[in-house]
Rosetta silent file (secondary structure, phi, psi, omega in degrees, C-alpha in Angstrom):
SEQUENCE: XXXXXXXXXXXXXXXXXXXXXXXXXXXXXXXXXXXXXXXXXXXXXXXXXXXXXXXXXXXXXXXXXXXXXXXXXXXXXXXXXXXXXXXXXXXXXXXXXXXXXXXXXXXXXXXXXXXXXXXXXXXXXXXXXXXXXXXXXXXXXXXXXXXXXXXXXXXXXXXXXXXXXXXXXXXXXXXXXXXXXXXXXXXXXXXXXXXXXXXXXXXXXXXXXXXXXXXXXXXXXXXXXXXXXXXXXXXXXXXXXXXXXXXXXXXXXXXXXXXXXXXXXXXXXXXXXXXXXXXXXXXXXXXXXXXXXXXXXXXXXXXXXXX
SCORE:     score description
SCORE:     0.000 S_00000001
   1 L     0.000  -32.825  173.824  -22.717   59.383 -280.401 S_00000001
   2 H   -89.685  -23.808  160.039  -24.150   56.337 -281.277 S_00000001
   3 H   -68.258  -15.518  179.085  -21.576   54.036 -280.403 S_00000001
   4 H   -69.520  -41.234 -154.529  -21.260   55.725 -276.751 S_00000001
   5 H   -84.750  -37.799  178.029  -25.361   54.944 -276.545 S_00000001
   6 H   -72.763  -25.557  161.173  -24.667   51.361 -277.746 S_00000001
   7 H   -72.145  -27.255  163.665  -21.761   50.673 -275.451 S_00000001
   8 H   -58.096    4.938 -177.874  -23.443   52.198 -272.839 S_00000001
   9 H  -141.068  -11.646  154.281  -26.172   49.864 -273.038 S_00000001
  10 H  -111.882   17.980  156.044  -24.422   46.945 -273.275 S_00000001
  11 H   -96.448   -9.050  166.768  -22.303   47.422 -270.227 S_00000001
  12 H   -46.710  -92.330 -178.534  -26.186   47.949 -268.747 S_00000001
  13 H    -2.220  -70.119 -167.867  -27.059   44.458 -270.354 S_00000001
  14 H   -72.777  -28.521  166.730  -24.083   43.173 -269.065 S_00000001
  15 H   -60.420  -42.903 -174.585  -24.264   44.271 -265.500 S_00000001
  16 H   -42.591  -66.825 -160.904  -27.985   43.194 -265.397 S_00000001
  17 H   -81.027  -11.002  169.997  -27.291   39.916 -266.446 S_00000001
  18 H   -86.737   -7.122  162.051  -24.092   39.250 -263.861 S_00000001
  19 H  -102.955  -18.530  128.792  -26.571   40.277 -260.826 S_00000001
  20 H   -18.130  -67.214  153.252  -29.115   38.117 -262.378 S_00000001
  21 H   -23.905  -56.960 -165.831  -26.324   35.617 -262.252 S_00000001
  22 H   -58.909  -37.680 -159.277  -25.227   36.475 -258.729 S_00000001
  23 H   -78.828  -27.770  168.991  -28.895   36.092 -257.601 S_00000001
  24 H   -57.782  -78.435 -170.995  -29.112   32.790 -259.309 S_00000001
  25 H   -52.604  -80.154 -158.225  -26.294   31.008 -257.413 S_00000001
  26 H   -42.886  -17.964  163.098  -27.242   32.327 -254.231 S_00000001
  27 L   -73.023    5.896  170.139  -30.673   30.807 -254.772 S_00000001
  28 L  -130.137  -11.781  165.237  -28.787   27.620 -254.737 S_00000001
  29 L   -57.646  167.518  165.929  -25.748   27.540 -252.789 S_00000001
  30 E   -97.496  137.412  162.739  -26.069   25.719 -249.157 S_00000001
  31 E  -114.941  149.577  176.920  -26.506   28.216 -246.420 S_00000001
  32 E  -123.365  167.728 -147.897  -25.359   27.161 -242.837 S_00000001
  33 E  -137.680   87.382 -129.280  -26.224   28.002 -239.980 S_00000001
  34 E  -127.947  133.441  170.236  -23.984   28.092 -237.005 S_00000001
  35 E    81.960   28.620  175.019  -25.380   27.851 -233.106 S_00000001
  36 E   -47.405  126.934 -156.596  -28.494   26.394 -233.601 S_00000001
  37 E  -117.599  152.081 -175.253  -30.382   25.474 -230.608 S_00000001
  38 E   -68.281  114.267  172.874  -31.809   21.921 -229.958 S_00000001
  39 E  -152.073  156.406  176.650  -34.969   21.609 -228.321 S_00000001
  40 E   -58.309   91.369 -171.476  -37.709   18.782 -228.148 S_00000001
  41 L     6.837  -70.519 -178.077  -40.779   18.716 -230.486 S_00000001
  42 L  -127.270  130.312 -174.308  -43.132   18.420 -228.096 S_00000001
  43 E  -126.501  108.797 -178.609  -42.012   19.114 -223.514 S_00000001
  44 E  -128.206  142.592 -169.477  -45.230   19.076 -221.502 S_00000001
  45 E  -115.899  127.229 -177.526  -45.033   19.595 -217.718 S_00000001
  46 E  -105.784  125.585 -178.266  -48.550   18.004 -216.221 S_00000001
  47 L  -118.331 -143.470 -140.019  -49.528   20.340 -213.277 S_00000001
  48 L  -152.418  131.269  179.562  -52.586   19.794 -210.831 S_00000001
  49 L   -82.551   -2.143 -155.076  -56.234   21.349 -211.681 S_00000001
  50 L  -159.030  174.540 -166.936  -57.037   21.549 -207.886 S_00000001
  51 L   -89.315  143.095  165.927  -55.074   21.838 -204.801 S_00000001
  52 E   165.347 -174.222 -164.140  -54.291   18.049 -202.777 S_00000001
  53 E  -118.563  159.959 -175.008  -51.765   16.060 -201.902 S_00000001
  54 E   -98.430  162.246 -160.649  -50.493   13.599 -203.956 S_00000001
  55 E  -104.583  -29.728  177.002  -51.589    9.963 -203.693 S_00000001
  56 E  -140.260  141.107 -177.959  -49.817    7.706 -206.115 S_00000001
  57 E  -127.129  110.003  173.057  -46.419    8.607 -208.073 S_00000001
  58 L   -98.286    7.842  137.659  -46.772    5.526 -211.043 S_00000001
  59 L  -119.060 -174.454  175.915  -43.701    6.196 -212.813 S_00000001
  60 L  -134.912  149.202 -177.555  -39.909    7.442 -212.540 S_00000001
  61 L   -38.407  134.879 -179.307  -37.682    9.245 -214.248 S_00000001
  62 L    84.288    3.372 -179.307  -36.905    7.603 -217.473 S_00000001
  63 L   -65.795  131.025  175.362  -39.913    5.676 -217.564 S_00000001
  64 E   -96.603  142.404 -178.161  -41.295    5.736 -221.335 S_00000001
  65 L  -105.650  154.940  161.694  -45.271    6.494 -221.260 S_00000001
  66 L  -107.747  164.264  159.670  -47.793    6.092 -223.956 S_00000001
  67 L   -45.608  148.076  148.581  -50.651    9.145 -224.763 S_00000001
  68 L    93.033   -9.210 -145.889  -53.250    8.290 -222.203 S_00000001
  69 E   -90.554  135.888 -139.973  -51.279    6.690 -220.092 S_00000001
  70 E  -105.779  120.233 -136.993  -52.065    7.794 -216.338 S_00000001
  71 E  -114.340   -7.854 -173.828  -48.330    8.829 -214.559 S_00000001
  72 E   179.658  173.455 -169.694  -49.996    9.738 -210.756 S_00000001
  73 E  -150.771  152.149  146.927  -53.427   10.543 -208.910 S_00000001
  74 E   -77.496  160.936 -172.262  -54.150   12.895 -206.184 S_00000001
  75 L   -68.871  144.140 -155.962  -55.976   11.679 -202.848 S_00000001
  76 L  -132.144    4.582 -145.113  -59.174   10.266 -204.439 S_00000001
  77 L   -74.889  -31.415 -147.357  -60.739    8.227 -201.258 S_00000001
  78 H   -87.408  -26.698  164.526  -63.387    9.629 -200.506 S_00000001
  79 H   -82.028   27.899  141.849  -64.674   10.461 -204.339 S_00000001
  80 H   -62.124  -70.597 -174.220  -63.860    6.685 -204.558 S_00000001
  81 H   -54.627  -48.771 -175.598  -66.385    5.752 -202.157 S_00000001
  82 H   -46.282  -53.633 -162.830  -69.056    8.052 -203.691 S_00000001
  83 H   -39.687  -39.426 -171.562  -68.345    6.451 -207.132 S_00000001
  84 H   -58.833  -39.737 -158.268  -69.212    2.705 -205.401 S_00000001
  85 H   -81.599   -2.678 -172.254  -72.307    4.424 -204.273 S_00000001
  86 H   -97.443  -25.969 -167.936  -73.423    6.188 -207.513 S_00000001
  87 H   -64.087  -34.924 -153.221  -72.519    2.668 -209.401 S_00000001
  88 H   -50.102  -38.025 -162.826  -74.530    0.636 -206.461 S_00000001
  89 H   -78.003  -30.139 -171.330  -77.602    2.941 -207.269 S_00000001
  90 H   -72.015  -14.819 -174.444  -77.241    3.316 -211.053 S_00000001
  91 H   -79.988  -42.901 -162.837  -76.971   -0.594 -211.570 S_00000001
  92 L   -80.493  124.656  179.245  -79.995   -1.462 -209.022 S_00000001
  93 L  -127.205   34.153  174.529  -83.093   -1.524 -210.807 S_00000001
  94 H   -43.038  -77.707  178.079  -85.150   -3.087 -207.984 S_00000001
  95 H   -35.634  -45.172 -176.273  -87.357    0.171 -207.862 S_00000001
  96 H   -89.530    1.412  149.942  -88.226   -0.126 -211.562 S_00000001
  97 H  -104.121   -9.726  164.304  -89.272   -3.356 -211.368 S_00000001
  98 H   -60.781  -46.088 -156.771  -91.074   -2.686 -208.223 S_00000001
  99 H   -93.484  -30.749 -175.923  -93.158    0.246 -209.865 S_00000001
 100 H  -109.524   50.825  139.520  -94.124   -1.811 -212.919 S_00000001
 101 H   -74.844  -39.158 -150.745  -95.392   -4.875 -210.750 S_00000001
 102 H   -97.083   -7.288  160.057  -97.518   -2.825 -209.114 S_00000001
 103 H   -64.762  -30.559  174.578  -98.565   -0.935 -212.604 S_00000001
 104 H   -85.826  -54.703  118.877  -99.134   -4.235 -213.758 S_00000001
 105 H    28.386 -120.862  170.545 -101.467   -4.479 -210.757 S_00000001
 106 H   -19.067  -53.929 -152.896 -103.056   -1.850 -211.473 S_00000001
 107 H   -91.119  -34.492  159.868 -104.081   -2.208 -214.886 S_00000001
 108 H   -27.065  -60.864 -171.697 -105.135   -6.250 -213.927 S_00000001
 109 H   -63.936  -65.224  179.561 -107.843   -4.372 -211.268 S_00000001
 110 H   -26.911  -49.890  179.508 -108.695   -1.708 -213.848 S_00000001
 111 H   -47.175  -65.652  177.679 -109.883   -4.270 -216.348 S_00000001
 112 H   -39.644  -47.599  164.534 -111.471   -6.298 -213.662 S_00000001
 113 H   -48.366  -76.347 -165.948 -113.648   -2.871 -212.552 S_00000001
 114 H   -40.979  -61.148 -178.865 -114.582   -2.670 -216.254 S_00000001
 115 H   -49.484  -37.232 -179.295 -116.119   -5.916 -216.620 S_00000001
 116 H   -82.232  -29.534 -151.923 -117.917   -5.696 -213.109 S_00000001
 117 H   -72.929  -31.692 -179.020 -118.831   -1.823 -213.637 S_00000001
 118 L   -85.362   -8.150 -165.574 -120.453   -3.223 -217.096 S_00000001
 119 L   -92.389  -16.593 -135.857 -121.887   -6.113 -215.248 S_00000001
 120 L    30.505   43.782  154.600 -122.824   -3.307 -212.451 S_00000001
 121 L   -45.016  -72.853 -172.995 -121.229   -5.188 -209.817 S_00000001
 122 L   -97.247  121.136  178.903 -119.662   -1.814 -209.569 S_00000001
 123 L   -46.887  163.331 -173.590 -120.320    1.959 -209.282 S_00000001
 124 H   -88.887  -35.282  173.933 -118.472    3.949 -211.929 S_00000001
 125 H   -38.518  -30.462 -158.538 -117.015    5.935 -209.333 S_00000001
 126 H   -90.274  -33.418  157.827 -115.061    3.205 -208.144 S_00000001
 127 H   -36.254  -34.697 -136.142 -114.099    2.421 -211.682 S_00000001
 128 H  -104.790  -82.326 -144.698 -113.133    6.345 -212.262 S_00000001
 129 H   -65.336  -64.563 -175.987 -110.842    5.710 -209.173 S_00000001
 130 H   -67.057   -5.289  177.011 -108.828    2.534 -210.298 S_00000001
 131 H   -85.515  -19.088 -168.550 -108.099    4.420 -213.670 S_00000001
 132 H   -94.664  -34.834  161.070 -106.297    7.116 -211.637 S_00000001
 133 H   -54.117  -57.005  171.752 -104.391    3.945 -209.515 S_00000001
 134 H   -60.618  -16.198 -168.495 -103.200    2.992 -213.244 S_00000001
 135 H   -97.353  -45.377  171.596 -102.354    6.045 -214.243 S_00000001
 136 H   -65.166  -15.433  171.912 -100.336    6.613 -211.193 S_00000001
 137 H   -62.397  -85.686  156.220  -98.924    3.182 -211.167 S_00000001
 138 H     8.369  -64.731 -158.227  -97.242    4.335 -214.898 S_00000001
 139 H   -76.170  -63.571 -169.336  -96.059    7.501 -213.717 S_00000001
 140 H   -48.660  -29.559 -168.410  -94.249    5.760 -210.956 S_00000001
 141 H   -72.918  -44.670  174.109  -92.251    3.399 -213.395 S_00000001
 142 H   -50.809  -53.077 -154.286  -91.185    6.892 -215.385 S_00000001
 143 H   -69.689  -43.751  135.737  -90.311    8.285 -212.428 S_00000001
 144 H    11.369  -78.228  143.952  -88.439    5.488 -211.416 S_00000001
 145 H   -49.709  -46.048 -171.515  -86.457    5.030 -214.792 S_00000001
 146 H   -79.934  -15.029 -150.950  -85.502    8.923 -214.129 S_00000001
 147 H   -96.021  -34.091  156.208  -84.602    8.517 -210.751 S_00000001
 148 H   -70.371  -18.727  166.766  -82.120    5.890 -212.280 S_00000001
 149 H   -75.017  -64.580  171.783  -81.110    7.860 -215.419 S_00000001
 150 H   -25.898  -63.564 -165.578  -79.714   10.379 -212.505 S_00000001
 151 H   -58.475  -45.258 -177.019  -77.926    7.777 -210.383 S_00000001
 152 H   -86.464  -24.754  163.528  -76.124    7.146 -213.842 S_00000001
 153 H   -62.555  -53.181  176.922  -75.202   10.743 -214.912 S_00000001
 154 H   -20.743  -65.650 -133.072  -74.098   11.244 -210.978 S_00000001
 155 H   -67.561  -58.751 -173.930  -72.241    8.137 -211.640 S_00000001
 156 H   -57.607  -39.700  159.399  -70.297    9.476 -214.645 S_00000001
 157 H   -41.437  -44.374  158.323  -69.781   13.007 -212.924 S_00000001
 158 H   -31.622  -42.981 -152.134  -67.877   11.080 -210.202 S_00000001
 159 H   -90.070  -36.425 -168.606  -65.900    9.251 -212.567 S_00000001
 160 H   -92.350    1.670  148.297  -64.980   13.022 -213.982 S_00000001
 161 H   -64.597  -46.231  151.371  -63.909   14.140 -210.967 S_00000001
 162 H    -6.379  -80.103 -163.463  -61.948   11.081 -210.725 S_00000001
 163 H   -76.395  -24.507  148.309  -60.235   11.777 -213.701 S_00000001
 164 H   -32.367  -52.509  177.846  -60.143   15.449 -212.974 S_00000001
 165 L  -124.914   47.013  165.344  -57.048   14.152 -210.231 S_00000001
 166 E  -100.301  150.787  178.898  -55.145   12.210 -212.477 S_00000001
 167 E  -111.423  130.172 -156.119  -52.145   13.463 -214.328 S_00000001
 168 E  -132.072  117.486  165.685  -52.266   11.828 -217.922 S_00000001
 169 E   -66.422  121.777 -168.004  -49.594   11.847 -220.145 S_00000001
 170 L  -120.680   48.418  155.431  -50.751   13.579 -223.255 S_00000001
 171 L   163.432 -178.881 -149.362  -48.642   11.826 -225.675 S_00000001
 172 L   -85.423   99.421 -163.562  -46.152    9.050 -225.765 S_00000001
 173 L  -141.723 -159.479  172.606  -42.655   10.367 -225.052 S_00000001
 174 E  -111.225  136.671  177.874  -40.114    9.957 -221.658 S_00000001
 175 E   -53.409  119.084 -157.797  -40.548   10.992 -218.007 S_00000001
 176 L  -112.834  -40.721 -170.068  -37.767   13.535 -217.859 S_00000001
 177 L  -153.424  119.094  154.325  -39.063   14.929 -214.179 S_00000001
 178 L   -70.234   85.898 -168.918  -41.087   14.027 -211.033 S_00000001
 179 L   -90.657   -8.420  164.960  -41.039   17.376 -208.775 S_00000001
 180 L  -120.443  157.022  160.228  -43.194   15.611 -206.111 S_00000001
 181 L   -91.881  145.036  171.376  -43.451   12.453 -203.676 S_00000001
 182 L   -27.994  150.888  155.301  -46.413   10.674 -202.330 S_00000001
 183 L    65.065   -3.368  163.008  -47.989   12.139 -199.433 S_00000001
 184 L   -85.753  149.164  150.366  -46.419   16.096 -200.397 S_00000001
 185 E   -55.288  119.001  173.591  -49.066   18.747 -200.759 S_00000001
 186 E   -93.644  140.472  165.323  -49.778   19.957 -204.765 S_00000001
 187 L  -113.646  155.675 -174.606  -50.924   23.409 -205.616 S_00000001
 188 L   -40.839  128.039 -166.068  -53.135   24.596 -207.939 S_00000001
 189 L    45.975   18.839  169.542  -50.865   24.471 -211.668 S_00000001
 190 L   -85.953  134.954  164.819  -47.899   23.519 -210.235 S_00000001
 191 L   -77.985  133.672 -177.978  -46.059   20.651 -212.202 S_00000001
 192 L  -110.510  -19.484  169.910  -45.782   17.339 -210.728 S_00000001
 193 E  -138.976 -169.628 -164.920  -44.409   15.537 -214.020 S_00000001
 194 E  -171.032   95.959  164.279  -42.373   16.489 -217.164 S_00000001
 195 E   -97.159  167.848  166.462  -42.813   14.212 -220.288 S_00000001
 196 E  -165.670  149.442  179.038  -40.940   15.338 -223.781 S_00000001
 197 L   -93.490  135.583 -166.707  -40.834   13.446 -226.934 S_00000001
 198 L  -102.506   -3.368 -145.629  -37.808   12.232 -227.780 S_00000001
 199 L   -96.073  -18.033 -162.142  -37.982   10.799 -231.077 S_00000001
 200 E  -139.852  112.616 -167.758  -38.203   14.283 -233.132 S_00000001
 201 E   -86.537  166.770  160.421  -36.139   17.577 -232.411 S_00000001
 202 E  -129.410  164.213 -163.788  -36.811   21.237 -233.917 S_00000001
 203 E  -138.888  105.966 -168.407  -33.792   23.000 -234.846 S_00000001
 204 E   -90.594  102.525  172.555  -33.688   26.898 -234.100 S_00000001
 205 E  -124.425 -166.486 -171.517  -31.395   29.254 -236.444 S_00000001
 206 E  -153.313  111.925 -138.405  -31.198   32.450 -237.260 S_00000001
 207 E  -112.318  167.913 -173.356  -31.059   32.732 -240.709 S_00000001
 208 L   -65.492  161.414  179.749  -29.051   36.425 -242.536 S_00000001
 209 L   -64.054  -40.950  171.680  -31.267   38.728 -244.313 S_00000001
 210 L   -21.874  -50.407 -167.533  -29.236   37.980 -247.300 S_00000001
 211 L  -121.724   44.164 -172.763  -30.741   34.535 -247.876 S_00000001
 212 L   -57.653  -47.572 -175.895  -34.172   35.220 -246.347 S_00000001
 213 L   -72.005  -18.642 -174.527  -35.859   35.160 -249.944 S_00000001
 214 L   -86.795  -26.363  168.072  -33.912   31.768 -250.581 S_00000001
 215 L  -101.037  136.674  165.095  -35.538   29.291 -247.835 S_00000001
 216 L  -122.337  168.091  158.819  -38.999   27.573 -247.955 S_00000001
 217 L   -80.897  145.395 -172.716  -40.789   24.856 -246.092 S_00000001
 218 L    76.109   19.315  150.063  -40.054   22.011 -246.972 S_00000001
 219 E   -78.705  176.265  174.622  -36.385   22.428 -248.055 S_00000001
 220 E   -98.476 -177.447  179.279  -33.864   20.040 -246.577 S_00000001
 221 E  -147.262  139.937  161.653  -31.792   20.291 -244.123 S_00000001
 222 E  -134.626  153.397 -160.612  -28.714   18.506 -242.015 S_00000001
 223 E  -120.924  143.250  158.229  -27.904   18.715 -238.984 S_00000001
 224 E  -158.608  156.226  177.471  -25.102   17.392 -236.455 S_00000001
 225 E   -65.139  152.400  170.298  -24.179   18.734 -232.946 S_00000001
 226 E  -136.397  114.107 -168.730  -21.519   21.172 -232.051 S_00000001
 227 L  -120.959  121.725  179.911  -20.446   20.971 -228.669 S_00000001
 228 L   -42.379  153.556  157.731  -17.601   23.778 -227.313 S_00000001
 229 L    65.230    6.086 -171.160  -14.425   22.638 -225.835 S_00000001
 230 L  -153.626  139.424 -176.506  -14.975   19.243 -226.706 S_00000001
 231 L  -105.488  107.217  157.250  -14.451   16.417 -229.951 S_00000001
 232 L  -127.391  151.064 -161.995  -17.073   13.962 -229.487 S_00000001
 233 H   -66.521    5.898 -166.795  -18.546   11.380 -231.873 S_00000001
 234 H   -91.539  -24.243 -159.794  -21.932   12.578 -232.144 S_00000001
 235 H   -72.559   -4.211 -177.676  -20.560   15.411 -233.604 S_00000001
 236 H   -98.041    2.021 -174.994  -19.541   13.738 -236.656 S_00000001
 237 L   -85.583  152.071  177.530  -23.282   12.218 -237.087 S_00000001
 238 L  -119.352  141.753 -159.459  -25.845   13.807 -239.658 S_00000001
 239 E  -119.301  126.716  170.562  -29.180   14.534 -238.623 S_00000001
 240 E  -111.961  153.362  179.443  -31.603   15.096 -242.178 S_00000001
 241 E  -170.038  178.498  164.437  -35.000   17.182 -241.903 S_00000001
 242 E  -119.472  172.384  176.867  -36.848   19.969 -243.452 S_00000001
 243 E   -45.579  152.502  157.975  -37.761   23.511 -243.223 S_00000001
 244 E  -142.550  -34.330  171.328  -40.818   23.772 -241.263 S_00000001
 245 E  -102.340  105.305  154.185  -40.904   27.478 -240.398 S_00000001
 246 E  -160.961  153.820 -162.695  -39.356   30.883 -241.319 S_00000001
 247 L   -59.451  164.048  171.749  -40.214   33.992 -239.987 S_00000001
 248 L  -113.039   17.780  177.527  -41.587   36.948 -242.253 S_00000001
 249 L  -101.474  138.118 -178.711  -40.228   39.177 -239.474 S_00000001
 250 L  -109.017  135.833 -176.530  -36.792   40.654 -239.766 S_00000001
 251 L   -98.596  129.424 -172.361  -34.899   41.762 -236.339 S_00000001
 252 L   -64.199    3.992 -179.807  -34.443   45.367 -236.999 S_00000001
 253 L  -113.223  -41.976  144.230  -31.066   45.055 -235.263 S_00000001
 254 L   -97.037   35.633 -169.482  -29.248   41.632 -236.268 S_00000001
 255 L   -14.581   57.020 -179.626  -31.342   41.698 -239.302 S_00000001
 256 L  -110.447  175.780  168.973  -31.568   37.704 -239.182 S_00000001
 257 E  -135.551  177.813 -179.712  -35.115   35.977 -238.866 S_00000001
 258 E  -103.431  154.852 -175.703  -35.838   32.573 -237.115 S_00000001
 259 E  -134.163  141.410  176.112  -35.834   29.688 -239.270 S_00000001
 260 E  -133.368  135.626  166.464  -37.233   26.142 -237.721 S_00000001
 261 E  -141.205  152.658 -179.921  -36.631   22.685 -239.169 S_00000001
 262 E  -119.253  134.867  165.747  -37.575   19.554 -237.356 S_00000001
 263 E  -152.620  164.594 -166.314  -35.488   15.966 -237.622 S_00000001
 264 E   -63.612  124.692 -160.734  -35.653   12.732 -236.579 S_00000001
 265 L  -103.150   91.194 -166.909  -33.478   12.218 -233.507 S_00000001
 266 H   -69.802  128.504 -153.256  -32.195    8.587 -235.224 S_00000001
 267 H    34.688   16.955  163.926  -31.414    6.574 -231.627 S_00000001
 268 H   102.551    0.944 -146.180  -32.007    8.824 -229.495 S_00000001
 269 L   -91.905    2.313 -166.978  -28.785   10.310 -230.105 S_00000001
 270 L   -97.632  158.007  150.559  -29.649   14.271 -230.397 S_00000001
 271 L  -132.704  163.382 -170.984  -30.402   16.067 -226.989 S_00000001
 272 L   -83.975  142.696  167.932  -32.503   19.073 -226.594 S_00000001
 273 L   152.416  -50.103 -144.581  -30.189   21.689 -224.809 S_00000001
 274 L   -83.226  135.719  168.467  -27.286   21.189 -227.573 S_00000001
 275 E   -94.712  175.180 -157.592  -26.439   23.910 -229.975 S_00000001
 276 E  -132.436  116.776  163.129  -26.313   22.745 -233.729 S_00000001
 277 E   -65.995  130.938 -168.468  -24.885   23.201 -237.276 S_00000001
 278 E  -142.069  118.748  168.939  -27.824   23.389 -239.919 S_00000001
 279 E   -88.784  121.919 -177.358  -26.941   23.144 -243.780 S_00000001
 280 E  -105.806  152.168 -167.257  -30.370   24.326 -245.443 S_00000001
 281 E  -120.181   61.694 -166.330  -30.211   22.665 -249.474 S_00000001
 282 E   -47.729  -44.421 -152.953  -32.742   25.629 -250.944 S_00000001
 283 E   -77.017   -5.368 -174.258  -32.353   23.795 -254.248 S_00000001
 284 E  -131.534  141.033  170.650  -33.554   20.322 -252.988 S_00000001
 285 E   -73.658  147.902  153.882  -37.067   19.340 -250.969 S_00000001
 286 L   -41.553   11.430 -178.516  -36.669   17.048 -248.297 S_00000001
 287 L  -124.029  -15.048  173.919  -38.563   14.593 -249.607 S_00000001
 288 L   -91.852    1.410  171.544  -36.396   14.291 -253.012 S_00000001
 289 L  -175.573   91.204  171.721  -32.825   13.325 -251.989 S_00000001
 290 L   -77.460 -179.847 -117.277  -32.206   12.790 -247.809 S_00000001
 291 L  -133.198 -171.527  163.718  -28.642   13.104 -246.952 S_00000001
 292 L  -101.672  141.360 -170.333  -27.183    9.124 -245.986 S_00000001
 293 L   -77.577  -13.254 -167.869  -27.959    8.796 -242.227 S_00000001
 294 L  -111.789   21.738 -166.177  -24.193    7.527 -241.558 S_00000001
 295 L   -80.460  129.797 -166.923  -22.391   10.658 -243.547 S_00000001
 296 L   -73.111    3.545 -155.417  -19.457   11.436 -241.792 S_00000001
 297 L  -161.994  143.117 -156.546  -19.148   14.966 -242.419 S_00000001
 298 L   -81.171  -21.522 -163.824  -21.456   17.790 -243.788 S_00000001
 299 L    61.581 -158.686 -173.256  -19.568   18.793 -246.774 S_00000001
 300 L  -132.405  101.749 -172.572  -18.326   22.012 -247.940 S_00000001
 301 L   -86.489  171.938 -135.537  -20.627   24.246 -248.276 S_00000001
 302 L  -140.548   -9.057 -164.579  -20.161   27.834 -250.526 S_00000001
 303 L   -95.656 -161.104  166.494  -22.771   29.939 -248.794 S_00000001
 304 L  -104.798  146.769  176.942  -22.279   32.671 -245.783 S_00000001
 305 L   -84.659  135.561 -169.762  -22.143   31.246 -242.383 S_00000001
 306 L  -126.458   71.006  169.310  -24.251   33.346 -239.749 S_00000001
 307 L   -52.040    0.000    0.000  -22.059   32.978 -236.137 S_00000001
């Protein structure tokens, strides 16, 4: 009886430890990743805050932009013209040197009254009267100064109206699409341009439930295109990146999750569109051993493939 309870407990032992085992390697095999889809870091379509037509188209397709950089305007003339007129008034300070001549004025006569009023040359009323000329002299230079503080907020409201019907690229990438010409009509949020950054892809899988517990961020990854029906040389290029994403949701039906890694699209040579093989390396981060950028081939990886 007691050898049955000790063999019986070391064929436990031994089972334990060969699914221990099992669980080991699979935390370390490469898993791939088969139809991955390509798509551009960042794709921003610049639409129109306000209804007009448009007035300048300053690039063209294929044109590279920086951030900031301003790609068309809506008809602007007439909040042109205001602007000259908000600058002419906020710049002119005629009035505010007008109001403290005549403050200066003022307080010259005031004095003078004091000295005759003490002399009694002068009644005090008339005194009592040139202090209320100074005091209004004063007031006019404030009001003056505000009436000019105005002219310059106007002036800046103008300018954000301006700026209001410009379309601004809002980071540096390539003009992909122009959907209007000068002189068409824009509607409110429709897109008139379409920049996307080119330089840095995300990479969309779907990875089995299997090795769900087995990917973090910041593992690596490589990548090269797979394009049906066709042998072309990109397809032999390696793309390296990391993990950046993966879901904690499981699809109750293809029990995969989404997995995202982003990589450098090295000359330009990835396009968004293209589906993609993605090797994930659980056992190494992406910042401890990147792949060679010219490796022809992917290697042979041991894990399950997810078609």
């Amino acid at each position: 009886m007691v050898r049955q309870t000790l063999l019986l407990g070391l064929l436990l032992a031994s089972s334990f430890l060969a699914r221990a085992a099992d669980v080991s390697s699979a935390a370390h095999e490469v898993i791939v990743l088969r139809h991955c889809q390509l798509e551009y870091e960042r794709s921003s379509r610049l639409g129109a805050t306000q209804a007009g037509v448009l007035q300048d188209r300053l690039v063209r397709e294929g044109d590279a932009v920086k951030a900031g950089q301003v790609l068309g305007r809506l008809q602007d003339q007439a909040l042109r013209a205001d602007l000259e007129l908000r600058k002419a008034e906020a710049e002119n300070d005629t009035v505010v040197r007008l109001a403290e001549a005549k403050a200066g004025y003022a307080e010259e006569k005031l004095k003078t009254s004091g000295t005759l009023t003490r002399g009694q040359v002068l009644e005090g009323e008339t005194l009592r009267l040139h202090k209320l000329q100074a005091i209004s002299a004063a007031l006019a230079i404030e009001e003056a100064k505000h009436r000019r503080h105005l002219a310059q907020l106007e002036c800046r409201h103008t300018q954000a109206l301006l700026r209001e019907r410009e379309f601004v690229s809002p980071h540096d990438g390539v003009v992909v699409a122009v959907y209007k010409a000068p002189g068409e009509s824009v509607s409110l949020n429709e897109p008139v341009f379409r920049v996307v950054k080119v330089d840095r892809l995300r990479v969309i899988g779907y990875l089995d439930v299997v090795h769900a517990w087995n990917v973090r961020v910041g593992q690596m990854v490589r990548v090269s295109p797979e394009i049906g029906g066709a042998k072309l040389p990109i397809e032999q290029e390696v793309f390296t990146g990391q993990i950046v994403f993966v879901d904690t949701e499981v699809h109750e039906k293809t029990q995969t999750c989404k997995v995202i890694a982003e990589v450098e699209n090295r000359a330009g040579l990835l396009r968004a569109g293209l589906e993609a093989r993605m090797e994930i390396h659980p056992q190494v981060a992406a910042k401890a051993a990147p792949a060679p950028a010219n490796s022809p081939a992917l290697g042979r990886p041991t894990g399950r493939s997810t078609d």
